[in-house]
C-alpha atoms as a printed R data frame, in Angstrom:
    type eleno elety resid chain resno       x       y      z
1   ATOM     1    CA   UNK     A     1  52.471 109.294 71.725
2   ATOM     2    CA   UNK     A     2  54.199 110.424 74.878
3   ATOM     3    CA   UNK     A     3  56.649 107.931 74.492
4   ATOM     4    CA   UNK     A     4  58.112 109.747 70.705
5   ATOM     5    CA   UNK     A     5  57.739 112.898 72.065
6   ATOM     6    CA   UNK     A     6  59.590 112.277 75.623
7   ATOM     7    CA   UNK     A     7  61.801 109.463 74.427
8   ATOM     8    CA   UNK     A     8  64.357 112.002 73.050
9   ATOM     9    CA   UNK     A     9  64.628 113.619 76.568
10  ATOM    10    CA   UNK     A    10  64.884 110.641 78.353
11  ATOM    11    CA   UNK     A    11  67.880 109.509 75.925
12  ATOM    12    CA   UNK     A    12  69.780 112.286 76.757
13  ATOM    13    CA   UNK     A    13  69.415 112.217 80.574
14  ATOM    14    CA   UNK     A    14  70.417 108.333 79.953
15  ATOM    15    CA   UNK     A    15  73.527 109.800 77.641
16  ATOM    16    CA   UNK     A    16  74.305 112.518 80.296
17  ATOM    17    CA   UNK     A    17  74.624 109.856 82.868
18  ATOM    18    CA   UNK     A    18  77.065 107.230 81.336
19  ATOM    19    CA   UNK     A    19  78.850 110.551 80.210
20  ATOM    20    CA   UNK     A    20  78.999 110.960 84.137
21  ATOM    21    CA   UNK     A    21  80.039 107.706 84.876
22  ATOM    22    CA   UNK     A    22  82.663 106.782 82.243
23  ATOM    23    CA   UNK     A    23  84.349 110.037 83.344
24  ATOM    24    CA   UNK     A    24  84.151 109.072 86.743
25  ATOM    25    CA   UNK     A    25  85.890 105.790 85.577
26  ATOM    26    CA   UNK     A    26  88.907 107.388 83.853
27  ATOM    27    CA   UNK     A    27  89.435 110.023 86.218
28  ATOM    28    CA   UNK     A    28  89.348 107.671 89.036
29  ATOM    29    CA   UNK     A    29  91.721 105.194 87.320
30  ATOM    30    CA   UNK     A    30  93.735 107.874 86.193
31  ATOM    31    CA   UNK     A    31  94.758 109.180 89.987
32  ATOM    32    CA   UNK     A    32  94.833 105.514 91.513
33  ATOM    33    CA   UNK     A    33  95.530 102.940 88.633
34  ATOM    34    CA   UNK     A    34  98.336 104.702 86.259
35  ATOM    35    CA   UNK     A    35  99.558 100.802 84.305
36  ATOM    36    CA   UNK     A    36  95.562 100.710 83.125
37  ATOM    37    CA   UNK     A    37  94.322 102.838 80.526
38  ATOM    38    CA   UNK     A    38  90.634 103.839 79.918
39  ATOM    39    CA   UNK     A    39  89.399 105.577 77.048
40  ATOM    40    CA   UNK     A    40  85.901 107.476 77.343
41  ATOM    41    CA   UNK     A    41  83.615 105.703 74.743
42  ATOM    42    CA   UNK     A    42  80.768 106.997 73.078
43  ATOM    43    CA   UNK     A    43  77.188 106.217 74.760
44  ATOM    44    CA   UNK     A    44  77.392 102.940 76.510
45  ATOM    45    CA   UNK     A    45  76.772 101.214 79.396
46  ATOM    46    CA   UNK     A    46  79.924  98.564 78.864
47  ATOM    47    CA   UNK     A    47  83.652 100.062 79.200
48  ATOM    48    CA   UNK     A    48  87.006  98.779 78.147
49  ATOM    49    CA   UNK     A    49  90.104  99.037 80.406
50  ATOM    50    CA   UNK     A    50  93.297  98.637 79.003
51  ATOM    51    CA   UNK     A    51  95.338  96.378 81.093
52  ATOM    52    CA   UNK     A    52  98.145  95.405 78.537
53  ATOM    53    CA   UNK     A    53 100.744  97.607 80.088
54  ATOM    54    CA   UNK     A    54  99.871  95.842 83.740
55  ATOM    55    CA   UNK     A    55 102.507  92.700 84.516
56  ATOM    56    CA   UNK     A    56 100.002  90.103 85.509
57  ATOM    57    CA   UNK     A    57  98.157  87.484 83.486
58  ATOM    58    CA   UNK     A    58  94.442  87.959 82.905
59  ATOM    59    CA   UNK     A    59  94.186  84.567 84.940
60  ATOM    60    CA   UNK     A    60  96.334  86.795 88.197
61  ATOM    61    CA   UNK     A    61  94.052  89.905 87.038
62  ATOM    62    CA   UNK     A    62  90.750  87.759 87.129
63  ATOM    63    CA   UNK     A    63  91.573  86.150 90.175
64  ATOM    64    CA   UNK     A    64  92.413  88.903 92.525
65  ATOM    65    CA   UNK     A    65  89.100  90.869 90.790
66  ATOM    66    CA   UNK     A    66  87.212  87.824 92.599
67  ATOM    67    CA   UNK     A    67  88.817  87.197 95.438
68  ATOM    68    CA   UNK     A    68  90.336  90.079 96.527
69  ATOM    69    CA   UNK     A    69  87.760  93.335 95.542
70  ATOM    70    CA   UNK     A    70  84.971  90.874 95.172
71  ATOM    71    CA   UNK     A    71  84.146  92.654 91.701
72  ATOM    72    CA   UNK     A    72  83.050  91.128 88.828
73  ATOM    73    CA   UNK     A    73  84.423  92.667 86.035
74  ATOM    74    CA   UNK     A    74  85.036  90.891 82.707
75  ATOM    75    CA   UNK     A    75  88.196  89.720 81.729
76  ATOM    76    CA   UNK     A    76  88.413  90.742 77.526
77  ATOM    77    CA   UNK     A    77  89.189  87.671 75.862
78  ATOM    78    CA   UNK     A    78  86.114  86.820 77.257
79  ATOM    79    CA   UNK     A    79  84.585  88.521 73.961
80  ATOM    80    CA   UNK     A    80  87.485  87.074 71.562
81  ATOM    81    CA   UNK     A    81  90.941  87.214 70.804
82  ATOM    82    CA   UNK     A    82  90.991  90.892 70.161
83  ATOM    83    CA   UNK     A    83  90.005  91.700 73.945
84  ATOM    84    CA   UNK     A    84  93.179  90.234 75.422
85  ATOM    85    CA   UNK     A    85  94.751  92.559 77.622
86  ATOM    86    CA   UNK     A    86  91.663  94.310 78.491
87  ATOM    87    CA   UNK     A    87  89.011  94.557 81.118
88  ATOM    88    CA   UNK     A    88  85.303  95.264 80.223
89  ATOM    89    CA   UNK     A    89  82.723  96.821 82.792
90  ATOM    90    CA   UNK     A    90  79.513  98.077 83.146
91  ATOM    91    CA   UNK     A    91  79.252 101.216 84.261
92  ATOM    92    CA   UNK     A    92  75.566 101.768 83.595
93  ATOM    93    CA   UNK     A    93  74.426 101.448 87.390
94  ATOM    94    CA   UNK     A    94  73.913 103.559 90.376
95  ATOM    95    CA   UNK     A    95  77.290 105.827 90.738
96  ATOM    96    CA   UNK     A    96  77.399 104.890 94.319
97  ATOM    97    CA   UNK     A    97  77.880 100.720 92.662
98  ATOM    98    CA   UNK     A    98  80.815 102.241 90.017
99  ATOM    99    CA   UNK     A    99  82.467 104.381 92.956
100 ATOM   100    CA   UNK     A   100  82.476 100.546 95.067
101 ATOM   101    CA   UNK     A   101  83.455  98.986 92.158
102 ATOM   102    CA   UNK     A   102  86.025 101.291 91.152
103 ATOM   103    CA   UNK     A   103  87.414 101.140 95.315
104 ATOM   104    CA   UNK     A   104  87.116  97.453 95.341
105 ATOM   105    CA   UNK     A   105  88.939  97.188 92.128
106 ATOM   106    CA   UNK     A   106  92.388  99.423 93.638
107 ATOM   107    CA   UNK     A   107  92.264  96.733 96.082
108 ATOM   108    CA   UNK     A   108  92.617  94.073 94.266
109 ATOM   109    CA   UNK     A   109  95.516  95.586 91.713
110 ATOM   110    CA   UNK     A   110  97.141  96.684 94.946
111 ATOM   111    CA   UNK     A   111  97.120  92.743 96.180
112 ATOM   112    CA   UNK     A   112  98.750  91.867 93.144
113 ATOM   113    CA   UNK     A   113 101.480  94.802 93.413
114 ATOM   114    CA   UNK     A   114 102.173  94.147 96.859
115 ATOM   115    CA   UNK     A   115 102.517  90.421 96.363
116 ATOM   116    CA   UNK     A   116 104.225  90.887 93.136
117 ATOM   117    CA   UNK     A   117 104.741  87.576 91.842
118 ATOM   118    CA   UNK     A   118 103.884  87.470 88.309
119 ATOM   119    CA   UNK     A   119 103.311  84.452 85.792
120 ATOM   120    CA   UNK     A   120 103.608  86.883 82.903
C-alpha cells in the first residue's frame, strides 16, 4: 500500500527534477548556443533541440557531437522524417551529466563555427 500512497510524492519530486533540468537546458543554450532553439516540454526525460536555423548538416552536427564533445545526443530523423533538423536528449540524469553534456556540446558547435565549412 505504501507504494499508492507515496507514489504521488515521488512523481512530483521526479516532475520537479526534469522541471530543473530542462530549464537548465534552455537557459544554458540560450546564453551559449543562440542558432538552436529549445522549448521546455512537459514531464519528460527526452528533449528536442531545434537545430534547423544552425548551417550544418545533421551528418556535420552528428559528427562533431561524437568526435568533438564526445556526447551522444540523438540526431532527430533518427525518430522519422518529422525530426529533421532537430536534436533529441535525455536529460533525465544526474545534473552534474546534463551540465557535461551541455559543456561538451558548446564544444563541439564551436568546432563547427570555427571551422566553418558547411555541406548545407
Amino acid at each position: 500500500m505504501v507504494g499508492y500512497t507515496e507514489c504521488d510524492d515521488y512523481i512530483d519530486e521526479l516532475r520537479a527534477y526534469l522541471r530543473g533540468n530542462h530549464e537548465l537546458v534552455k537557459s544554458f543554450i540560450d546564453a551559449n548556443l543562440p542558432d538552436l532553439r529549445f522549448e521546455v516540454p512537459e514531464a519528460t526525460c527526452l528533449s528536442w533541440i531545434d537545430a534547423r536555423r544552425v548551417p550544418f548538416t545533421s551528418a556535420e552536427i552528428q559528427d562533431a557531437l561524437v568526435h568533438v564533445g564526445r556526447v551522444g545526443i540523438m540526431p532527430g530523423e533518427t525518430y522519422g522524417e518529422g525530426g529533421l533538423g532537430y536534436l533529441r536528449m535525455c536529460i533525465g540524469g544526474p545534473r552534474s551529466k546534463v551540465e557535461e553534456g551541455l559543456a561538451r556540446m558548446k564544444m563541439a558547435f564551436d568546432a563547427l563555427y570555427e571551422r566553418g565549412d558547411s555541406d548545407r
